[in-house]
N, C-alpha and C positions, 0 to 999 in steps of 0.2 A: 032286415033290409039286405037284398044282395052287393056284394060291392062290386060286382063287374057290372052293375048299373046303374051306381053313382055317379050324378053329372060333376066331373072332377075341373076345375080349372086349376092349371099347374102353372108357379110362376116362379120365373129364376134369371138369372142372366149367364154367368159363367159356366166353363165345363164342367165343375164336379156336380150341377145341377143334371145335366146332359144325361148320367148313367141312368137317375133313376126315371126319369123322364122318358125313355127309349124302354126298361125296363117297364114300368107302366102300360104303356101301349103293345109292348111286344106279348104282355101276360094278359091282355085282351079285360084292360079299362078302361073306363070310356071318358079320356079326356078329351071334353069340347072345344077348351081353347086354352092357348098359353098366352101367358102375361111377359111382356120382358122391355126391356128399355129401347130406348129409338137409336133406330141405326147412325153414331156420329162419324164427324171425318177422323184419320188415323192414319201416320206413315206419314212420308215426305211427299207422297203426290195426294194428301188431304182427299185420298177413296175414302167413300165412305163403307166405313167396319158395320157388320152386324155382331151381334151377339153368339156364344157358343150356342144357347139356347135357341134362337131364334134358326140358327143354322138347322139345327135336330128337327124343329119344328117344322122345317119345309120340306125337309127331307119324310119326315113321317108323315105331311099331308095335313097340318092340325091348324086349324084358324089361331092366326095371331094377332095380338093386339097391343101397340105400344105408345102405351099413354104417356106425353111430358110429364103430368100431373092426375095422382093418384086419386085427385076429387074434382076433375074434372068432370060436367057432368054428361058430356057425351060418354064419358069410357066408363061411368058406373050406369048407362041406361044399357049401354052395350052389354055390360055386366046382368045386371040385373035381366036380362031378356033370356040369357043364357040358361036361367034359374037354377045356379048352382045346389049341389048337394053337400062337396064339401069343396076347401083351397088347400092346397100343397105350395108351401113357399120352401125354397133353396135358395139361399146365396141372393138375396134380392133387395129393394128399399125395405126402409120402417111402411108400413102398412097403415093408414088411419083405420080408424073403426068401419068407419062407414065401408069399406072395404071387407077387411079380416071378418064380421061380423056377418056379413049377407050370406054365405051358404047355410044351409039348415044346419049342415051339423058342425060349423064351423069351419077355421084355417088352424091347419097346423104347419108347424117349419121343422126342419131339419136341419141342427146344427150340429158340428163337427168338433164335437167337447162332450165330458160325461158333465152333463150341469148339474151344480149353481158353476162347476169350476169352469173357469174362460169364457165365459161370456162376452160377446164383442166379437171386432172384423178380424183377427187372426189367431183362432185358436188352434190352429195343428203348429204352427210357425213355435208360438209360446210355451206350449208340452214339449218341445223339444227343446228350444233355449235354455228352458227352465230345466231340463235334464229329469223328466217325470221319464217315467217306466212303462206307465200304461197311460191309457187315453180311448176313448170313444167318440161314437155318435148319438145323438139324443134327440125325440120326438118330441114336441112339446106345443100347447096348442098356445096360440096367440092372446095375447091381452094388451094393457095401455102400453108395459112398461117393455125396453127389449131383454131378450133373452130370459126372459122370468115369469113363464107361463105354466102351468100346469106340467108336468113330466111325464108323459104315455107308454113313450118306450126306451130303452137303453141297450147298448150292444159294446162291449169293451175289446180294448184289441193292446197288445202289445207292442211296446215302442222298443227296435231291436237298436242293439250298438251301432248297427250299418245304415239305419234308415235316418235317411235328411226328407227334408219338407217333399219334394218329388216322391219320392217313395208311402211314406205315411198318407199323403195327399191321396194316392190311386187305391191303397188298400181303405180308406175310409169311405172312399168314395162308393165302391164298390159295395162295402158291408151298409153303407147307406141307402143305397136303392133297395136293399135286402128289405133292410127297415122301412121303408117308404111303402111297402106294399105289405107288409104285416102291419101295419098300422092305421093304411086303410082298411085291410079286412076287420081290425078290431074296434074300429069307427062305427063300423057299418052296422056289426053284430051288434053294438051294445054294451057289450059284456064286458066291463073295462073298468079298470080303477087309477089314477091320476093320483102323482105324487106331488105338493104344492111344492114352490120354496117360497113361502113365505116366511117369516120370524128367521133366517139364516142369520148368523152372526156376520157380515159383510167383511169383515178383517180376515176372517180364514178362506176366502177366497183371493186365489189370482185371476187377474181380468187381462181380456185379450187385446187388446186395441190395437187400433189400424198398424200396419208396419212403414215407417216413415224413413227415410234415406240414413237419418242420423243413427237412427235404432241400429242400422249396419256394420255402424263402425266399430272395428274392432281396439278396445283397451286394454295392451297389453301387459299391462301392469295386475290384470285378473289372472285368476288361476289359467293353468292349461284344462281343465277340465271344463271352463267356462267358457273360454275361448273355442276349444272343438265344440260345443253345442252350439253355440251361437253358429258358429261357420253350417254345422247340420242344419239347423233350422231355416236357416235361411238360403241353401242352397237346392235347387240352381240359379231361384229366383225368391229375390232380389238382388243373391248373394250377400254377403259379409265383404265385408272392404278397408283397407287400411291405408292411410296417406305415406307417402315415402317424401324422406329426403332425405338431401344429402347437401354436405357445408353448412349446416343447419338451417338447410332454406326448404319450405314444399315443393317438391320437383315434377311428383307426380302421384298417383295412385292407383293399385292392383287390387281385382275382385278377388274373395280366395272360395273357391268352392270346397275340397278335401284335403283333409289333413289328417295327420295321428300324433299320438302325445307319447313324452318321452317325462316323468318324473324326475327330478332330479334338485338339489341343495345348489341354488344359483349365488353367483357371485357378479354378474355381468348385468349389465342397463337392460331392461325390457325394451324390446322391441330389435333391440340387436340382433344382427346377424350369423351365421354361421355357414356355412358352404364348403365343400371339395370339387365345385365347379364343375362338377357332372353328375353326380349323382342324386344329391339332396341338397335342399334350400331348407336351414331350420330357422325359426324365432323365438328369442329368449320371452320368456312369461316370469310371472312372481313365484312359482313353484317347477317351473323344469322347460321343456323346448317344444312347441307345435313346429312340425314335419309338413312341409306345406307340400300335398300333394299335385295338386290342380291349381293355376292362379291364373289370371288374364290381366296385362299389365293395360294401361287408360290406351285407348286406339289399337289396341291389337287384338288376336283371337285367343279366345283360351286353348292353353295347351298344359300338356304333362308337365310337370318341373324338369325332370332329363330332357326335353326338346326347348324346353326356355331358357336352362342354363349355356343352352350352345349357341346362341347368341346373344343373351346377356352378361356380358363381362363386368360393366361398372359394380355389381350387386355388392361387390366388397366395401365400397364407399360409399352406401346409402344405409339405410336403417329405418323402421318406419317408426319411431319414435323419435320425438325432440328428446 
């Protein structure tokens, strides 16, 4: 079967969906219509947001279609008229059958983990926290359960010292649309072999789960090595975050986007301070000092630490630890 004449429906919401999506179309496949969630309201004048997807989608000219409900049966008659060949999911809901199961040669997803490892909504975020070295993206075609379908294809990438979530984000993204379209061609051909994970021992995996406000905070009573991943991983978004106070009361609280670490045999309360009041803002850890490079204190902008220290003077009287 040729795969530039597979009837593809693509479905995704977010941008890193977006590369392979444009990719697709731009290498002359033939996607009939994109799937993606309904446009809700968003911001303080309650406009209503589209999706990154749905944005790509109009821009490319490709019918879209955005179902409340994934078994509704307007939007699987719709579906079904289209008579897919295969589905391409990114970044999108759990799929019922009735869905993942209607093209001929099935749905496959692309997620952003070498699986069985990370399974779940934030796996580049967790390879980093977690302080892994390498990481991938993974083809894998859909079944009942998530993230535990058949394994098609793999592409591994290295996790560098310097790269936080932003960073790893665009290069996955990228090496994933790669994937997306070598995956359709080896759909199409046939000629393929699938890795199950079945029988996995579930204990030697780490799992990805959603990232939640609390997951942010930073405890500074963990190593400094702990401490800089966390701040990577989750920067620039959600960022990493630590409560301050001072007189032993919560005064306030600063997101930290970058730092460096400094080793050292401590003697001093974690979370403690340290400063020359122009140059560096350090915080004490259970093994040495994180170097806050980048911080945004609650209602203000982020900025460098040398333009924060110059008008933040209290910083000598605060601590972000009780």
């Amino acid at each position: 079967m040729n795969a530039k004449s597979l009837r593809i429906v693509f479905m995704g919401t977010p941008e890193f969906a977006t590369t392979s999506l444009r990719r697709l179309v731009a290498e002359g496949y033939n996607v009939v219509a994109v799937v993606t969630t309904p446009d809700k309201p968003a911001g303080r004048g309650q406009k209503m947001h589209k999706s990154d997807v749905k944005l790509a989608a109009e821009e490319l000219g490709l019918p879209i279609l955005q179902p409340e409900k994934l078994r509704d049966e307007a939007f699987l008659a719709e579906l079904r008229a289209l008579e897919p060949d295969l589905g391409v999911v990114i970044a999108f809901r759990m799929l019922p059958e009735v869905v993942w199961a209607m093209p001929k040669l099935g749905t496959f997803n692309l997620h952003a983990s070498l699986l069985p490892q990370y399974r779940g909504a934030a796996p580049i975020n967790w390879a980093i926290i977690n302080g892994d070295k390498r990481t991938g993206v993974t083809t894998f075609l859909l079944n009942h359960e998530i993230d535990k379908g058949a394994i098609i294809e793999q592409r591994e990438v290295d996790i560098l010292p310097e790269d936080n979530i932003g960073t790893l984000y665009d290069k996955l993204m990228t090496i994933g649309a790669e994937l997306v379209t070598e995956t359709v061609d080896k759909l199409a051909s046939g000629n393929y072999a699938t890795i199950e994970q079945m029988h996995i021992d579930e204990s030697t995996l780490r799992p990805a789960p959603k990232i939640f406000k609390e997951d942010g905070r930073i405890e500074w009573r963990d190593s400094i090595t702990a401490i800089h991943n966390k701040v990577r991983g989750l920067s620039p978004y959600p960022a990493a975050w630590t409560p301050i106070f001072k007189g032993g009361e919560e005064c306030g609280s600063a997101k930290i986007f970058t730092t460096h670490i400094e080793s050292q045999s401590m003697s001093v309360a974690p979370g403690s301070l340290r400063s020359d009041g122009r140059s560096y803002l350090a915080v004490a850890a259970s093994d040495g000092w994180v170097y806050i490079d980048e911080l945004q204190l609650a209602g203000k902008r982020r900025m460098a630490i040398k333009e924060l220290l110059l008008g933040w003077r209290d910083y000598a009287e605060v601590s972000f630890s009780l």
